[in-house]
Each structure stands twice: as structure tokens, then as C-alpha cells.
N, C-alpha and C positions, 0 to 999 in steps of 0.2 A: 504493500500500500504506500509504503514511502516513495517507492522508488517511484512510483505512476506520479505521487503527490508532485514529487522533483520534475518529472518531464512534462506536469500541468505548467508549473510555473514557468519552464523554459519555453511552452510555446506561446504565453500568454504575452512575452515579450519580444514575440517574433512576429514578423512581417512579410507580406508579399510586395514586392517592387514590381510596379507594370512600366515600360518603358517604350511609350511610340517612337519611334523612329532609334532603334536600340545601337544600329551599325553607325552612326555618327561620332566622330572620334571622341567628342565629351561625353556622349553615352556610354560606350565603351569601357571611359574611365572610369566614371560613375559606376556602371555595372560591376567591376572589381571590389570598389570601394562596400559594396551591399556584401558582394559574397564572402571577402575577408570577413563581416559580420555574422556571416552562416545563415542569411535571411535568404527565402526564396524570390526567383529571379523570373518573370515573364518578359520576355521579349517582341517587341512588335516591330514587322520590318517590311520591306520589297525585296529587297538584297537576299535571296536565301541561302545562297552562297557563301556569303558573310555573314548572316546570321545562325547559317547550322557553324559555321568554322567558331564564331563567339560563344556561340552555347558550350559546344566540347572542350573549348580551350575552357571556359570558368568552371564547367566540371570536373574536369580532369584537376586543377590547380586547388578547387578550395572547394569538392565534394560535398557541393549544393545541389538541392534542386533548382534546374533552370527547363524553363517550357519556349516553344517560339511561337506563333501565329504571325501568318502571312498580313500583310498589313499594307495598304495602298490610301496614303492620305487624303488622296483628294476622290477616293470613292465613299464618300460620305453616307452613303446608304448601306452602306456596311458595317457602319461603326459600332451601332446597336449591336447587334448580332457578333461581332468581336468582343465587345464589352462584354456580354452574358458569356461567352467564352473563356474568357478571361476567370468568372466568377466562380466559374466550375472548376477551374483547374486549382485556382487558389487554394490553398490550405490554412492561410494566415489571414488577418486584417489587410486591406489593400492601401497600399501609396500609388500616387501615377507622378511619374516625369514623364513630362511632353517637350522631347528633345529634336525636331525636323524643324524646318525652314527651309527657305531658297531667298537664293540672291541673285539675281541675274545679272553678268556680266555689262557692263556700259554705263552711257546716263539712262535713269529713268525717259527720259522727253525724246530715247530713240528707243525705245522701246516699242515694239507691235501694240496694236489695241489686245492680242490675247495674251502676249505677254504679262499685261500689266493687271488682267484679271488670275492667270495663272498662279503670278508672283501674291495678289492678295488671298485669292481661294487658300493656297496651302499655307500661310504664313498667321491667318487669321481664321478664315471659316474652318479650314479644316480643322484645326487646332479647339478653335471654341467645341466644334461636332465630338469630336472624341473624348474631350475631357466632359463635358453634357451627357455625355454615354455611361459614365461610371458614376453620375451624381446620385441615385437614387442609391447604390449602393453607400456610397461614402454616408448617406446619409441612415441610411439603417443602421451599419458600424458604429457610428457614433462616434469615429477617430480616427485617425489618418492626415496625411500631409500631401496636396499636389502643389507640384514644382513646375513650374514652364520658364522658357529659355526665351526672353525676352531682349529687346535690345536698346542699347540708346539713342540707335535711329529713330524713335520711335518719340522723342523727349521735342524735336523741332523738324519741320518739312527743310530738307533741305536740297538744291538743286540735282544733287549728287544719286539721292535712293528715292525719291518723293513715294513712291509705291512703297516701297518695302519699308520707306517710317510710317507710312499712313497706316499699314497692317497692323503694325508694332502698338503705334498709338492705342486704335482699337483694341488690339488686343487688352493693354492695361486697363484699359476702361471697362470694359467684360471681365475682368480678374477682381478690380477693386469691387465689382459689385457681388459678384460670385462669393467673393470672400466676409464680403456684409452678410449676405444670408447664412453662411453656414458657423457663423460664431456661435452658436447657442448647439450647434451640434459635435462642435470640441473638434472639424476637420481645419487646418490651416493653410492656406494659400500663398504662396509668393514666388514672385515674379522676380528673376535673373537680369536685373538689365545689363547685358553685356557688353563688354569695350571689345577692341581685337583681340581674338583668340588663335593661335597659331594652328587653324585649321584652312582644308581648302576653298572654304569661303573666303576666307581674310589675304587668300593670295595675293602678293602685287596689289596692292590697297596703300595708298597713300596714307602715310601714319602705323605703317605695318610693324615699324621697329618699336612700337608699345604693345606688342602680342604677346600672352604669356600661354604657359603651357595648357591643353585639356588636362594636366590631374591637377592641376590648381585651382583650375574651375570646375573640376568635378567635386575636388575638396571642400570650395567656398559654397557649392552647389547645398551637400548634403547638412554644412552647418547651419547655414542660412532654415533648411527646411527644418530639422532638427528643434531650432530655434525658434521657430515659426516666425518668422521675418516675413513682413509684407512684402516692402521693395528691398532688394539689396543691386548697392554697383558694383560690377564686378571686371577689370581691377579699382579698386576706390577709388580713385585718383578719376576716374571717368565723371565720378558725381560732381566733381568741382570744372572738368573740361566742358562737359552739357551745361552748366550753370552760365557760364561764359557765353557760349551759342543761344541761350534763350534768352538769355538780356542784352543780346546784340541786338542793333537798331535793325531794321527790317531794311535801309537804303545800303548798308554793310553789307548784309547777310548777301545779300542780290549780286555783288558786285566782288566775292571771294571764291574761289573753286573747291567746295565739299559737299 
């Protein structure tokens, strides 16, 4: 009876990690960071290639359960149906990180008319649809933490991404509310706003020489959640750069290249 008593307790402290878009290099890192804890791992992905090679490789290293499901973001009629997926496989209380974007190469203002819906659907709708998909659960639990990878393009429209701040923005705005409703159900919410990360997003990006590594941001990631941190910058030093761009005059802004 002890011994059952003891392995109550160890799973009452354990958790399932769901992970949209898992094959992205700060998912990746993040993913380690769970299974070093011996928490279980669901992975969601397009990549299955990459995603059966990350499953095996966190099995084999720290002899977790890890699950995948095929995952395509911007098929949003799916999501639901992932979601409950997800719920069955689960053994623990659920977390979600919601770690996918796009960034498309050039300015925003050459961008195609479907580019620039592309770039929003996945960066925003998709995003809000999936994390909407696991709400009803979160809210039966009574506990958990979701994470999204948010950015500081998202702080001012600027010449530079206009589409992919405009998503960003959005997005925080759907999170700060998200996160009002569920206070009184004990889940917590927050939003990554990220500076450059030495991923292949951030390649060849003007200002690239302040990228810091995916395990730093997978690190500031799980504290920040951990924490229950509404917004956090990540690297901080970003919160005081954005500060600068939004209290720049607008005849300024117009007339510098970012």
C-alpha cells in the first residue's frame, strides 16, 4: 500500500507536455528540457520524419513517454479532432506550447495578396484554433500552463514584417483575454515575446548579431510558464529596444529601414 501511496504522489506531480509544431528548433529544446523532468511528451508536427527521429532520440536519452500526431496548422478543421487525441493519449494533466510560425522572406509590401493571408492564417488563426481546441479540457483540469511563442514584431507595425506584426499583435490581444477568463480556473497563460533567436527564421536578418541560443529560450520558455508570467521579453534587453520603436514619432519611424 505504501509503495502504490508513493507512485500516487509521483504522478500527481507529473505532467503531459502537448507541443504544436514540436520539430522547431526551440521546440526541440524545450522538448529535452520536459523529459530531463520525466514528464510525458506529445508531439505535434508535419515533419514526420523529424518528428519520428525526435521522438526516438528523447526516448532513447531520458526513457519517457513520448506520442506524435501528424499535425498540419493551417488545417484548422482538424484541430478539434487532434485535441481529443491528444486527451486520450494523455496520462497526466495537460500543458500546451504553441511553438510554429512563419516568416516570409522580403518586405511585407512585396509580398502576394496570399502570401500575406498565409503568413496571418498560420501565425494567428491557426494558432488561436489549436490552443481553443484544448480549452475545454484545460478547463475541466482545473490546472495547467499554455505557452505561445510570441514576438516583438508584434509591439509596432513596422515597414519591415507589417503582416507578421499584425498577426503577433493579434495574437496578444486573444492571449491577454484568454488569460482573463481562465484565472479563476488556476490555468496560466503567457506569451514569449521574442527578440532574434538563432534559428532559420532569424537568418540574414538585420540585427542578427543579438540572437541567442534555442536552449536559452527554451530555458526562459519553461521559467517564464512555470512562473506563470503573463508577458515575458525574451532576450530582456528586447523590452527596452521595443520601448524605443513605440515612442518613436511616426515621421521617424516612416523614414528608417526595419
Amino acid at each position: 500500500m505504501a509503495v502504490r501511496n508513493v507512485e500516487a504522489v509521483k504522478n500527481m506531480n507529473r505532467s503531459c507536455w502537448i507541443i504544436a509544431g514540436a520539430t522547431s528548433a526551440i521546440a526541440i529544446r524545450f522538448a529535452q528540457l520536459i523529459a530531463k523532468c520525466g514528464d510525458q511528451l506529445i508531439l505535434l508536427g508535419r515533419d514526420h520524419e523529424k518528428l519520428s527521429a525526435t521522438q526516438k532520440d528523447l526516448q532513447i536519452r531520458y526513457n519517457i513517454i513520448v506520442d506524435t500526431i501528424s499535425f498540419d496548422a493551417e488545417k484548422t478543421s482538424e484541430h478539434q479532432e487532434i485535441a481529443t487525441r491528444c486527451m486520450q493519449i494523455a496520462k497526466y494533466p495537460i500543458n500546451l506550447l504553441v511553438a510554429f510560425g512563419l516568416m516570409l522572406p522580403g518586405l511585407s509590401a512585396d509580398h502576394s495578396q496570399a502570401d500575406v493571408v498565409k503568413v496571418i492564417n498560420i501565425n494567428f488563426t491557426s494558432v488561436a484554433s489549436i490552443t481553443f481546441s484544448f480549452l475545454s479540457y484545460f478547463r475541466t483540469q482545473k490546472q495547467g500552463h499554455i505557452l505561445i511563442l510570441g514576438s516583438v514584431a508584434g509591439d509596432r507595425g513596422r515597414p519591415s514584417n507589417f503582416d507578421y506584426g499584425a498577426a503577433k499583435t493579434a495574437l496578444e490581444t486573444f492571449y491577454e483575454g484568454l488569460r482573463a477568463s481562465l484565472i479563476h480556473d488556476n490555468v496560466s497563460v503567457t506569451v514569449m515575446k521574442l527578440g532574434y533567436i538563432d534559428t532559420p527564421m532569424t537568418y540574414g536578418k538585420a540585427g542578427y548579431f543579438l540572437a541567442v541560443s534555442p536552449e536559452r529560450c527554451a530555458e526562459a520558455c519553461l521559467i517564464a510558464a512555470e512562473n506563470k508570467v503573463a508577458v515575458k521579453y525574451f532576450p530582456w534587453f528586447w523590452r527596452w529596444i521595443m520601448l524605443i520603436f513605440k515612442l518613436m514619432p511616426r515621421f521617424i519611424l516612416y523614414r528608417i529601414k526595419v
